[in-house]
MIFI-770439 format. One record per residue (C-alpha): residue number from 1; x, y, z; residue in one letter. Coordinates in nm, 4 decimals. Layout:
BEGIN
<node><seq>NUM</seq><x>X</x><y>Y</y><z>Z</z><type>a</type></node>
...
! end
This chain:
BEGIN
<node><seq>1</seq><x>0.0000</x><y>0.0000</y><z>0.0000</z><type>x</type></node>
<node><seq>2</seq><x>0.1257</x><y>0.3606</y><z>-0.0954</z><type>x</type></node>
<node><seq>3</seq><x>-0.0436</x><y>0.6576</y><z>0.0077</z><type>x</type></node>
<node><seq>4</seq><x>-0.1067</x><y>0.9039</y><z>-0.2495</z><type>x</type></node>
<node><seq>5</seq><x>-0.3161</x><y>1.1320</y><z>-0.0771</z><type>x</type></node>
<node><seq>6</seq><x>-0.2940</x><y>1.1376</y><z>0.2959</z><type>x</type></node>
<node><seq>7</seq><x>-0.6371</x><y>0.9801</y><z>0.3999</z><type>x</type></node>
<node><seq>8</seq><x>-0.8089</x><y>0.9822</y><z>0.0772</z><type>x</type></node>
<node><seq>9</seq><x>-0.6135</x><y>0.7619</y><z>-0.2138</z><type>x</type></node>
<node><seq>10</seq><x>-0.3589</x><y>0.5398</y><z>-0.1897</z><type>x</type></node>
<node><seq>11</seq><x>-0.2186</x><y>0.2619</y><z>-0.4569</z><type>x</type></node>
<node><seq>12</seq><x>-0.3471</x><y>-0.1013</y><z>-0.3473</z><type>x</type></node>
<node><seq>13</seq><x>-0.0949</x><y>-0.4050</y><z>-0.4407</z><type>x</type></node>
<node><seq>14</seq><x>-0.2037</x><y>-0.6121</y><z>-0.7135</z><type>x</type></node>
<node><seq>15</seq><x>-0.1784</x><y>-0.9800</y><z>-0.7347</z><type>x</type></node>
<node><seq>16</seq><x>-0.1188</x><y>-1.1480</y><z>-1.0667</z><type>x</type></node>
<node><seq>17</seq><x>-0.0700</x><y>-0.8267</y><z>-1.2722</z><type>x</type></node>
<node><seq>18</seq><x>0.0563</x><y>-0.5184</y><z>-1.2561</z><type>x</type></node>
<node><seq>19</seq><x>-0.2269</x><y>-0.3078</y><z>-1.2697</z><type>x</type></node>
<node><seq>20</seq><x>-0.2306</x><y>-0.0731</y><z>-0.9620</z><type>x</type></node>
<node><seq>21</seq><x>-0.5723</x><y>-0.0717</y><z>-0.8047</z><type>x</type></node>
<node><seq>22</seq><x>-0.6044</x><y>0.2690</y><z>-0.6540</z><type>x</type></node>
<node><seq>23</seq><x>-0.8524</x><y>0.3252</y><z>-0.3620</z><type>x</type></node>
<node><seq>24</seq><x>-1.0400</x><y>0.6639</y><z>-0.3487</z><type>x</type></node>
<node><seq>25</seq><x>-1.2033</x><y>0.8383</y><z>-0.0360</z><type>x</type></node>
<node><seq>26</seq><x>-1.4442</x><y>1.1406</y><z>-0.1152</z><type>x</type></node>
<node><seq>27</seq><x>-1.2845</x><y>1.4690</y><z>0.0008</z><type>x</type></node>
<node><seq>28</seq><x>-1.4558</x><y>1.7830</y><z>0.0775</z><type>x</type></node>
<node><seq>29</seq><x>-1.3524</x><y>2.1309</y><z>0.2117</z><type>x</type></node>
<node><seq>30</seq><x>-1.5091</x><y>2.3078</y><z>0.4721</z><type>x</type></node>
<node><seq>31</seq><x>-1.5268</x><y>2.3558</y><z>0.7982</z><type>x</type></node>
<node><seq>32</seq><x>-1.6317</x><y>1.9835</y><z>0.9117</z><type>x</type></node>
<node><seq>33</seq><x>-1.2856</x><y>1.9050</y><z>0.7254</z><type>x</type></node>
<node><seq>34</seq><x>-1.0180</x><y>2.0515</y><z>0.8914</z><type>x</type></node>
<node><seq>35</seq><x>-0.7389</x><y>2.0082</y><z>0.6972</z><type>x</type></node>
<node><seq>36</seq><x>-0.8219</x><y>1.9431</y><z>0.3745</z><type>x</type></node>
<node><seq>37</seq><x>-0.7462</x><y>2.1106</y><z>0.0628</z><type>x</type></node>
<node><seq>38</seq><x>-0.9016</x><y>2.0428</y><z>-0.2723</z><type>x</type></node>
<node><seq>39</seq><x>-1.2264</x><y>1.7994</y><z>-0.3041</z><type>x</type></node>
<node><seq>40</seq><x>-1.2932</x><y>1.4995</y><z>-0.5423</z><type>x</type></node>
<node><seq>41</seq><x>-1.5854</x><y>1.2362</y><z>-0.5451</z><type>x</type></node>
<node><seq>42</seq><x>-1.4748</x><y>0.9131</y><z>-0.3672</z><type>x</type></node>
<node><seq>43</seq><x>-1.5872</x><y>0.6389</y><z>-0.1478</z><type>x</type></node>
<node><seq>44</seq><x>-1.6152</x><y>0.6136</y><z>0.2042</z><type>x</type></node>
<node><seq>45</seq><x>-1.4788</x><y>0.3914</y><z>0.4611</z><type>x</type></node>
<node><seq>46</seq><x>-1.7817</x><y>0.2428</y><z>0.5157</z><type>x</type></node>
<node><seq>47</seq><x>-1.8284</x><y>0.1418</y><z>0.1756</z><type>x</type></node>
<node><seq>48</seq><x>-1.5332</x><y>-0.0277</y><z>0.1470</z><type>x</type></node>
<node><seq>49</seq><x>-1.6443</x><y>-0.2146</y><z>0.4578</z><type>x</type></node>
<node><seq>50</seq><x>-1.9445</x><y>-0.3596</y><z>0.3054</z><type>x</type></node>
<node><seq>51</seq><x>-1.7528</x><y>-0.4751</y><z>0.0172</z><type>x</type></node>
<node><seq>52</seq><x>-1.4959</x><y>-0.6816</y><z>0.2272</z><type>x</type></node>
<node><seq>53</seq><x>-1.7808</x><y>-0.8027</y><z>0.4117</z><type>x</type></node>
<node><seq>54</seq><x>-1.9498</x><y>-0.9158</y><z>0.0520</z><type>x</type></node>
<node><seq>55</seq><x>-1.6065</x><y>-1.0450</y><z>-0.0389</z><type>x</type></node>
<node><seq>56</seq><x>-1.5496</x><y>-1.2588</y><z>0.2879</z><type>x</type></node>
<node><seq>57</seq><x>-1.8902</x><y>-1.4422</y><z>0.1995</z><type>x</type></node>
<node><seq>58</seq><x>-1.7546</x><y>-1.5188</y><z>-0.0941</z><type>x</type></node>
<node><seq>59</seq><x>-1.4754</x><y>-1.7067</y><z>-0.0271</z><type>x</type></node>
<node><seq>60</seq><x>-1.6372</x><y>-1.8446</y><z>0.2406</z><type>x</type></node>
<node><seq>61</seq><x>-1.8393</x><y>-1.9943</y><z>0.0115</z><type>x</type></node>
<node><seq>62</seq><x>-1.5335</x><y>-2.1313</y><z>-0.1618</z><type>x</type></node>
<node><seq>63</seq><x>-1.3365</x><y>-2.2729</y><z>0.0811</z><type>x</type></node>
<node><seq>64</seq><x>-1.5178</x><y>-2.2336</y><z>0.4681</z><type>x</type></node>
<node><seq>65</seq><x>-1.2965</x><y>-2.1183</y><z>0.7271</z><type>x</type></node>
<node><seq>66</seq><x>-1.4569</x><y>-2.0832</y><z>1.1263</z><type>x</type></node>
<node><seq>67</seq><x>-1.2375</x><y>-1.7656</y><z>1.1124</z><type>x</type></node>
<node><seq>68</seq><x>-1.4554</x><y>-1.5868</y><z>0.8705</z><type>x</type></node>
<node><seq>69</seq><x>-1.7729</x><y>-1.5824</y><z>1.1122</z><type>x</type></node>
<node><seq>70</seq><x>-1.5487</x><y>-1.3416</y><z>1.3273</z><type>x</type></node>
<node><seq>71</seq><x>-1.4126</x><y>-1.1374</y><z>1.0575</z><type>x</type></node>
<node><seq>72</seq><x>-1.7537</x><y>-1.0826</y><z>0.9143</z><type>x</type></node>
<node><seq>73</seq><x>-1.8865</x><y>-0.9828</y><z>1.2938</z><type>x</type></node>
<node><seq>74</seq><x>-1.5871</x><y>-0.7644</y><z>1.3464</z><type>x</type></node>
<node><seq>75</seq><x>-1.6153</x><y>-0.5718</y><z>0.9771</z><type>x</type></node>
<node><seq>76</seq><x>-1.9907</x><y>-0.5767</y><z>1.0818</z><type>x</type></node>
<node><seq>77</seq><x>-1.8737</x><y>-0.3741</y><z>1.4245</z><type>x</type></node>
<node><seq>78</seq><x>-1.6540</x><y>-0.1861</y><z>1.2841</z><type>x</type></node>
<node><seq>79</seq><x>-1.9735</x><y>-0.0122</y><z>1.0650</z><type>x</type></node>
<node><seq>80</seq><x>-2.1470</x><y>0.0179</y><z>1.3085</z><type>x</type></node>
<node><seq>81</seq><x>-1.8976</x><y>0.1863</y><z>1.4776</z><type>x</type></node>
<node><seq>82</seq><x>-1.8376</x><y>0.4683</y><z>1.1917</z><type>x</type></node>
<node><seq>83</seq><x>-2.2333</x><y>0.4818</y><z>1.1760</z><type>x</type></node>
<node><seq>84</seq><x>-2.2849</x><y>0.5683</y><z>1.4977</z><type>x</type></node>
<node><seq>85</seq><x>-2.0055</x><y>0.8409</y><z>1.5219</z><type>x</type></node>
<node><seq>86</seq><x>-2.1863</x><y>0.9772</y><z>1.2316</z><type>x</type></node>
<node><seq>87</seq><x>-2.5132</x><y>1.0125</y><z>1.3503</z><type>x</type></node>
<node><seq>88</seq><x>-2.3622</x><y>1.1221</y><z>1.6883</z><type>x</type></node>
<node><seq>89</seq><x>-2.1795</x><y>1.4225</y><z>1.5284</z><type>x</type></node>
<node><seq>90</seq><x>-2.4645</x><y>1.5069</y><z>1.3335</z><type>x</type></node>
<node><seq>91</seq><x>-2.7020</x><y>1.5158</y><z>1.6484</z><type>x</type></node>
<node><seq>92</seq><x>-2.8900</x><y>1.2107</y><z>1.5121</z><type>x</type></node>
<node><seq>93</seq><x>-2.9851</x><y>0.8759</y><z>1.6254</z><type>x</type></node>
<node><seq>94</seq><x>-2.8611</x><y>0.5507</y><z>1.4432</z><type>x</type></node>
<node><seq>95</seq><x>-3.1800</x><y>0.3644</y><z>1.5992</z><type>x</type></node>
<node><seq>96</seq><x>-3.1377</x><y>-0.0220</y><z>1.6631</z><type>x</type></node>
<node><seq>97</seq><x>-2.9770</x><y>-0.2050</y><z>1.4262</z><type>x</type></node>
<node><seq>98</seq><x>-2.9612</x><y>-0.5760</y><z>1.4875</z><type>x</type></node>
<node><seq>99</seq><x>-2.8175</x><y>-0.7597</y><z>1.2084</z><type>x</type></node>
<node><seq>100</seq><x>-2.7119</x><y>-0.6689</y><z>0.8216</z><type>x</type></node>
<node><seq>101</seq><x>-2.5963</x><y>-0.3083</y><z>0.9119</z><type>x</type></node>
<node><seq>102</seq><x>-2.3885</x><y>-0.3789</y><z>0.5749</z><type>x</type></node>
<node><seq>103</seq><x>-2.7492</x><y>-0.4071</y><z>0.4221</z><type>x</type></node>
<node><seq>104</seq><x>-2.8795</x><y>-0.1083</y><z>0.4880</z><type>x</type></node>
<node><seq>105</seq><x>-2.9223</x><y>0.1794</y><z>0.2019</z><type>x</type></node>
<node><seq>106</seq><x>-2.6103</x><y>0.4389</y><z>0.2562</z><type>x</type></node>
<node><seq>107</seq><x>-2.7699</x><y>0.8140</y><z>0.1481</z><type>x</type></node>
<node><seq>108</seq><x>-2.6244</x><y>0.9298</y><z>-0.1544</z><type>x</type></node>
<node><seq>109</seq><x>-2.5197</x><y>1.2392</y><z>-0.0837</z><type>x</type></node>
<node><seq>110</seq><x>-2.3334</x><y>1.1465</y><z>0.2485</z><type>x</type></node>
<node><seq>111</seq><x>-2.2866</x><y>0.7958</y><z>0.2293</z><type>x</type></node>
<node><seq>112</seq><x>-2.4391</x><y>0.7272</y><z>0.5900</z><type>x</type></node>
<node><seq>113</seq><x>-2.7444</x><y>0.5360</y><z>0.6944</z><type>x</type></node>
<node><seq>114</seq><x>-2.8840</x><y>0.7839</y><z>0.9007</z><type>x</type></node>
<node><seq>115</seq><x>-2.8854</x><y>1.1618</y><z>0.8052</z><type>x</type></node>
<node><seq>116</seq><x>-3.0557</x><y>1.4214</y><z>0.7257</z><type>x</type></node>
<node><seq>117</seq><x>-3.0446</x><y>1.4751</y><z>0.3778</z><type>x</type></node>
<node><seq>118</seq><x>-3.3114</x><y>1.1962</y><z>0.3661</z><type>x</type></node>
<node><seq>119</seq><x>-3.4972</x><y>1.2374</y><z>0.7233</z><type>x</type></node>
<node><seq>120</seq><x>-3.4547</x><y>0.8749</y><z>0.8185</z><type>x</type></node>
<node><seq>121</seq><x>-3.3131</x><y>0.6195</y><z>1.0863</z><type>x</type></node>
<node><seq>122</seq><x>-3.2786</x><y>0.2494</y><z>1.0282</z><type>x</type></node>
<node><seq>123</seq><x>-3.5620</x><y>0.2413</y><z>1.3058</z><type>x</type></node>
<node><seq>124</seq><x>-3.8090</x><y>0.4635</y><z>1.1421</z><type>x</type></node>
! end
C-alpha cells in the first residue's frame, strides 16, 4: 500500500498483474474538514467495509474457514462503529440495528445510513 493522498487515495498491491488498483475516499472542504485542501468524489470507509464483508462471503463460500464468522462480525462492528459516530456528530440517532448493518441503504449524498439529507433512521 502507498499513500497518495494522505487519507483519501492510496495505490493497493495487485496480485497477478501489474495493474495498480487505486482506492479513493471522497474529500470535501469546509469547515467539518479541517485540513483538507481540494475535493474529489470518492468512497467512504464504510463502503469499502461492506464490500470486504461481501467479499469474505464469498470465499467463504469457496473454501469455509470458522475464522470468517469473526471477521464478518468484526467488519460488521466496525460499521457500526463509523455509523454511529456519524449520527452522533450530526445530532442524530442511528436507531437499533440488529443484524445486516452492511445491508442497509447508505444516502447518496453522504454515504451514511442515518442523516438528514433523507430524514430517516434504520428504526423509522
Amino acid at each position: 500500500m502507498k499513500v497518495l493522498d494522505p487519507g483519501h487515495r492510496y495505490a493497493l498491491a495487485s496480485i497477478d498483474g501489474d495493474v495498480v488498483q487505486v482506492l479513493t475516499f471522497v474529500k470535501r472542504e469546509g469547515p467539518g474538514y479541517p485540513g483538507n485542501a481540494g475535493a474529489h468524489a470518492g468512497t467512504t470507509t464504510q463502503e469499502v467495509l461492506r464490500a470486504l464483508v461481501d467479499r469474505t462471503l464469498y470465499v467463504d463460500g469457496q473454501i469455509p474457514a470458522p475464522e470468517n464468522a469473526q471477521v464478518l462480525a468484526l467488519l460488521r462492528e466496525a460499521i457500526l462503529l463509523l455509523e454511529q459516530r456519524a449520527a452522533r456528530r450530526h445530532g442524530l440517532a442511528l436507531g437499533a440495528v440488529a443484524e445486516g448493518i452492511e445491508q442497509l441503504p447508505a444516502c447518496p449524498t453522504c454515504g451514511h445510513v442515518t442523516c438528514g439529507h433523507r430524514g430517516t433512521t434504520p428504526a423509522s
